[in-house]
C-alpha positions in Angstrom: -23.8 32.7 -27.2 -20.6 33.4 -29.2 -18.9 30.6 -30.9 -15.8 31.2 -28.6 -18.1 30.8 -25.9 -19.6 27.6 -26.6 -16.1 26.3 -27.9 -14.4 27.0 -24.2 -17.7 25.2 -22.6 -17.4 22.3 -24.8 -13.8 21.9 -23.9 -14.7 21.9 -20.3 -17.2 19.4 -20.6 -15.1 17.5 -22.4 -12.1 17.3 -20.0 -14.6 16.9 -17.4 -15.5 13.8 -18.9 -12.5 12.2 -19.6 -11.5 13.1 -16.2 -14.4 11.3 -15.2 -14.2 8.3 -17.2 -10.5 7.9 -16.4 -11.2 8.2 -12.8 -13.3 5.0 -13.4 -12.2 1.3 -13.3 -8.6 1.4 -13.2 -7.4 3.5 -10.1 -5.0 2.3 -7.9 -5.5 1.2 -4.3 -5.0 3.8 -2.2 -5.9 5.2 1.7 -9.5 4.0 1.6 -9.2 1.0 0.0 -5.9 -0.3 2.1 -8.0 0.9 5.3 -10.8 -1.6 4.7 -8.4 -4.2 3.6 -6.7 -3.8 7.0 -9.4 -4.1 8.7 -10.3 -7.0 6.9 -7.4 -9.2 7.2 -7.2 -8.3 10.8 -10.7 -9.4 11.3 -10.1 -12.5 10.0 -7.1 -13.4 11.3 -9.1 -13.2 15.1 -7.4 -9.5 15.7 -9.7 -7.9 18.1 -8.2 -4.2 16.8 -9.2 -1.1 15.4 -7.7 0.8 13.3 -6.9 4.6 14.2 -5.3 5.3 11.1 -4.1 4.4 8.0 -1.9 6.1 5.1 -0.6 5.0 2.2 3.2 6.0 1.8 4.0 4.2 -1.2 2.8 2.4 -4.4 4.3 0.8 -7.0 2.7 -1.5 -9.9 4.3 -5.2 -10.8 3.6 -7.4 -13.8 4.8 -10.5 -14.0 3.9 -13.3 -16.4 0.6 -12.1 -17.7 -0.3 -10.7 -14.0 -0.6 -7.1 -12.9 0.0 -6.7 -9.5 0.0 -3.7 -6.7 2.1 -3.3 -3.8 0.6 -0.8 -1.6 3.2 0.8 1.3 1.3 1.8 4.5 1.2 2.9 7.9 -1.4 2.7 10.4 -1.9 3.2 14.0 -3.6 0.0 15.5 -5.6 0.6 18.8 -6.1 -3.1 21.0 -9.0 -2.4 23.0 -8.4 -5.9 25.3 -5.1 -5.9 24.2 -3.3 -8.7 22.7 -0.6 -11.2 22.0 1.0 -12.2 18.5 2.8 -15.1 18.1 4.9 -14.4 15.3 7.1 -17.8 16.1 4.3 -19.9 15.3 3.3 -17.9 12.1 4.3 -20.3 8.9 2.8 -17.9 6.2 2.0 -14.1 6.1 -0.4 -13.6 8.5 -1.2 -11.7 11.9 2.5 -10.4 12.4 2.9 -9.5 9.0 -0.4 -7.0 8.8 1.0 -5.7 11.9 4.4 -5.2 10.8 6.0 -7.3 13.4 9.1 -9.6 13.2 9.2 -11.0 17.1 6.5 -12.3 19.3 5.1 -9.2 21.2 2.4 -8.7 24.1 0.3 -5.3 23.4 -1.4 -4.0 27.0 -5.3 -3.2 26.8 -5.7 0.3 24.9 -2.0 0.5 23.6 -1.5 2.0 20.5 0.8 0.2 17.8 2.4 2.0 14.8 2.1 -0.5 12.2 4.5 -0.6 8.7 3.9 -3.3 5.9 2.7 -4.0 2.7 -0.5 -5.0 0.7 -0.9 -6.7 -2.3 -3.5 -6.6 -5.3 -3.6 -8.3 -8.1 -5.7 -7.0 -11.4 -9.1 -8.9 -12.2 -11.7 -8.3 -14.7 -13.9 -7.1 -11.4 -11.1 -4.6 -10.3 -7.9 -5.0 -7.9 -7.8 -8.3 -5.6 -6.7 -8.0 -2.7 -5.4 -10.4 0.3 -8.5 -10.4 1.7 -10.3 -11.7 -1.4 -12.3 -8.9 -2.0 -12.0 -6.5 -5.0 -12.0 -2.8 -5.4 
C-alpha cells in the first residue's frame, strides 16, 4: 500500500466520521420528525385523522433569552376517515384549529382530504429538540 494510498483512505474515513458525528445530536426537525409530532398533537387533541402527508417547507432557528427554539413550516394532507367538525370559535389557546391550519369553524365530510399549513415549535433540551407534543427528538 503506497503512502498516497493510505493518506486518501484515511481522509475518507475521516470525513466519514465527522460526517457521522455531526449528523448526531444536533439536527434539526425536519419531515419525519414534524410527521410524528402531527400525528401526535392531533391524537391528543381527540382528532380522529390520518395523516397522508407531510413536508417540511421551511425552517428557521430562534434564541431568545437563554432558549433555542425551532419553528418548523409544514404542509400536510389530513385524511378524516368519519369526518369531522372543528370548532375553532371555542378554541382559547393553540390547539385543534391551529395543527390544522384553520382560522374559521369548518365541517370536514367522511373521507375528505384537507391540505393543512402551519407551524411547529421546538425548543432545545439537554435530551434533544422539545416539541408541542412534549416529546423530544
Amino acid at each position: 500500500m503506497t503512502s498516497r494510498f493510505r493518506f486518501v483512505l484515511g481522509l475518507v474515513a475521516g470525513v466519514s466520521i465527522t460526517l457521522t458525528l455531526s449528523a448526531c445530536g444536533d439536527h434539526m426537525p425536519g419531515d419525519a420528525t414534524g410527521a410524528k409530532v402531527l400525528r401526535n398533537l392531533l391524537e391528543k387533541n381527540g382528532v380522529d385523522a390520518k395523516l397522508v402527508s407531510f413536508k417540511k417547507v421551511q425552517g428557521r432557528e430562534v434564541k431568545r433569552e437563554n432558549v433555542d427554539a425551532y419553528e418548523l413550516m409544514y404542509e400536510a394532507e389530513i385524511l378524516f376517515p368519519e369526518g369531522f367538525e372543528a370548532k375553532c370559535a371555542d378554541e382559547r389557546e393553540r390547539g385543534t384549529c391551529a395543527f390544522l391550519g384553520l382560522d374559521n369553524d369548518r365541517t370536514f365530510t367522511k373521507a375528505e382530504v384537507h391540505t393543512s399549513e402551519g407551524t411547529l415549535h421546538f425548543v432545545k433540551s439537554e435530551k434533544g429538540w422539545m416539541a408541542e407534543d412534549s416529546n423530544a427528538y
